[in-house]
C-alpha positions in Angstrom: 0.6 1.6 -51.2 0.5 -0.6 -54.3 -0.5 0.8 -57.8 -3.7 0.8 -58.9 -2.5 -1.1 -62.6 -1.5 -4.1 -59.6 -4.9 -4.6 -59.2 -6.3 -4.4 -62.7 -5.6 -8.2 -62.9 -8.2 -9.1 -60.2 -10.4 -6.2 -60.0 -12.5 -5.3 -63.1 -13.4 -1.8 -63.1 -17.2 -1.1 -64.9 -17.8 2.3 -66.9 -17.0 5.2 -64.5 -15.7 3.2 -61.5 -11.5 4.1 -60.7 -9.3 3.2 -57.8 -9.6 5.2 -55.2 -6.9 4.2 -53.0 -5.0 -0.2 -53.2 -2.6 -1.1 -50.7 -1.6 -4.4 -48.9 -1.5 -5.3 -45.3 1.7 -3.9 -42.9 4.7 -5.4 -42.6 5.2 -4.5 -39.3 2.9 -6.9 -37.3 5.5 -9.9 -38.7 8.9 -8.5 -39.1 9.4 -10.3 -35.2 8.4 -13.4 -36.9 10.6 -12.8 -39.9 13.4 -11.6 -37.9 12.9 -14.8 -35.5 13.0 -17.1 -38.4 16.2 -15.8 -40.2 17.7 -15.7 -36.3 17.1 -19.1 -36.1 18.7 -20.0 -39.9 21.7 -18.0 -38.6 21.9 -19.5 -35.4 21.9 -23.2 -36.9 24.8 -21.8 -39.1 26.3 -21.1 -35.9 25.7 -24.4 -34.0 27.1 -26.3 -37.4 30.6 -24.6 -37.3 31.1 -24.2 -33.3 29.5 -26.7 -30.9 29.2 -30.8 -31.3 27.0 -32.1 -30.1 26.9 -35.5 -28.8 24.8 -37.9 -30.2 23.3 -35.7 -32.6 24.8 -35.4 -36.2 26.4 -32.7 -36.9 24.5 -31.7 -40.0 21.3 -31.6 -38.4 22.2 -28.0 -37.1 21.7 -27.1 -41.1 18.4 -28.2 -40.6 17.5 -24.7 -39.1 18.5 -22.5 -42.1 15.9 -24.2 -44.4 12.9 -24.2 -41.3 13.7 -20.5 -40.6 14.1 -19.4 -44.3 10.2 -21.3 -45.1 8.7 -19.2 -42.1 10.3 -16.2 -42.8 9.0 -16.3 -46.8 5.6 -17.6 -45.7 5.4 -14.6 -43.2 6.2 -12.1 -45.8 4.5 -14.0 -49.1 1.1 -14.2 -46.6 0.8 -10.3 -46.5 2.2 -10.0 -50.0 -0.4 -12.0 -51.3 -2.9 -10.0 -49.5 -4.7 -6.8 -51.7 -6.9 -4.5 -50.6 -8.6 -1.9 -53.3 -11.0 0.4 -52.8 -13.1 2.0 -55.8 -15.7 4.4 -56.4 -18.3 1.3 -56.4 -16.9 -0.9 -54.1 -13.9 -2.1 -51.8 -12.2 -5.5 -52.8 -10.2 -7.6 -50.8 -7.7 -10.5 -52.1 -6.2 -13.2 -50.7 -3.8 -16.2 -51.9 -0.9 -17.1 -53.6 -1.3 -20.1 -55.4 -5.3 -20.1 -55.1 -7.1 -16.7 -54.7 -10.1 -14.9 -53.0 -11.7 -11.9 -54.0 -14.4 -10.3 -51.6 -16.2 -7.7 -53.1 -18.9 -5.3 -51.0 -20.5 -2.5 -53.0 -20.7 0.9 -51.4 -24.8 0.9 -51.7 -24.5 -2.0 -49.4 -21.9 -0.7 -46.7 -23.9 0.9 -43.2 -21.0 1.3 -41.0 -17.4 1.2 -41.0 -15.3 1.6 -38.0 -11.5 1.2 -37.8 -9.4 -0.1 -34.6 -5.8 0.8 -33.3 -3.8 -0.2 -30.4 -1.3 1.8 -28.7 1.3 0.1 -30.9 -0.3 0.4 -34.0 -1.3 3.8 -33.5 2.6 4.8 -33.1 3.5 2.4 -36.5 0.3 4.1 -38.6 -1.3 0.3 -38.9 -4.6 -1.0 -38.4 -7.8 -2.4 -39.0 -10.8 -1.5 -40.8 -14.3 -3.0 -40.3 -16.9 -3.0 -43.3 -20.2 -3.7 -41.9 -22.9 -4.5 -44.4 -26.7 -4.5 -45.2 -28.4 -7.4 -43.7 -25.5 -8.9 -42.0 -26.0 -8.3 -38.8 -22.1 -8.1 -38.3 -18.7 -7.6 -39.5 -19.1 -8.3 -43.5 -15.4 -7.6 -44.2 -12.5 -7.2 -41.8 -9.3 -6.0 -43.8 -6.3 -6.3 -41.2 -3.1 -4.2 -40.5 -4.3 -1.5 -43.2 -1.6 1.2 -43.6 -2.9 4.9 -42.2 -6.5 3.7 -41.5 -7.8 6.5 -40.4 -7.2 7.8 -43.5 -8.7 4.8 -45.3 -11.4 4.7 -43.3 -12.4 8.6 -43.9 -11.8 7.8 -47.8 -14.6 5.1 -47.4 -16.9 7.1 -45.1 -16.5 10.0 -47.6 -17.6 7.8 -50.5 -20.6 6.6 -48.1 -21.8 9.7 -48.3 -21.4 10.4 -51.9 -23.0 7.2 -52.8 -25.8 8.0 -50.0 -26.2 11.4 -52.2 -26.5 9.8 -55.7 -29.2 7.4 -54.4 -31.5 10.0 -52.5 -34.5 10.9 -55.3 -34.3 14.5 -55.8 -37.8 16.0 -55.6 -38.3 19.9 -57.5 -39.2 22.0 -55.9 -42.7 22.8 -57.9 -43.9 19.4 -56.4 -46.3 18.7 -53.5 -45.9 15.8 -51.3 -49.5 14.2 -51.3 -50.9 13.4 -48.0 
C-alpha cells in the first residue's frame, strides 16, 4: 500500500475529504513476465560465451539482454505507474508514466460495487474491483489486481452507506407527511 502524501500530487483533496485507503496494482500477476524477460537476458549471456553459432554473429546473442531487460521494466513501470486512491468523496484511479490519466467517480454516484477472484488470486490476496455508476448502465471503473479486495471493496461499500446516510433528508419527528 502506497502513502497517502504519494498521491497528494494527482489527487486534490477538498475541505473534509482524506484518504481512506491508496495502493497500486499486484505485482504478482507479472513477476512470470518479469522473470521470463530477465531469463531470456541471462540466457543470451549464456549463448554469447558458450555456443557459436553458424552463420549468425556472435554478438547477436547480446541482443537478448537489452530485449529482456525493456520487458521486464515495462512490466514492472506499467503497474508502478498505476494508483489507485480511495477518499471519503471519491475513488481515483491513475494511470501513465510519461502521460497520465486520472478517473475520478464520486461516492454519490457509485450504485454497486462487486469484486472478483480466481482460485489463484484468492490464495495471493489479489483482485479486482468493479465500480458501477449512475446512469452507466455498466462497469464505470474497473481497478485490476487490487491488493486484499475484499477488504477494499468492504471500505467502499461501508462509505456507500455513509454517503447514502448523509444524503437521506432527515424529517422530525413533530412533522406530518401530507397526503
Amino acid at each position: 500500500m502506497s502513502s497517502a502524501a504519494a498521491a497528494s500530487e494527482w489527487v486534490h483533496l477538498t475541505g473534509d475529504e482524506r484518504v481512506l485507503w491508496a495502493g497500486t496494482p499486484s505485482l504478482y500477476p507479472v513477476l512470470p513476465t518479469i522473470t521470463f524477460a530477465l531469463a531470456l537476458g541471462v540466457f543470451g549471456v549464456w549463448l554469447y560465451r558458450d555456443i557459436s553459432l553458424p552463420l549468425v554473429p556472435e554478438w547477436s546473442a547480446l541482443a537478448l539482454v537489452p530485449i529482456g531487460t525493456v520487458v521486464a521494466a515495462w512490466a514492472y513501470l506499467s503497474r508502478w505507474s498505476t494508483r489507485y486512491v480511495f477518499t471519503t468523496r471519491a475513488v481515483y484511479e491513475k494511470r501513465g508514466l510519461l502521460s497520465r490519466t486520472v478517473t475520478q467517480v464520486r461516492f454519490d454516484r457509485v450504485q454497486n460495487t462487486a469484486f472478483e477472484q480466481s482460485l489463484v488470486e484468492r490464495s495471493l490476496s489479489y483482485g479486482d474491483i468493479e465500480i458501477y455508476t449512475a446512469g452507466t448502465g455498466g462497469v464505470n471503473l474497473s481497478l485490476g489486481d487490487v491488493p486484499d479486495p475484499k477488504r477494499v471493496n468492504a471500505l467502499v461499500t461501508t462509505r456507500l452507506g455513509e454517503t447514502a446516510r448523509q444524503e437521506r433528508p432527515h424529517r422530525s419527528t413533530d412533522e406530518h407527511p401530507t397526503v
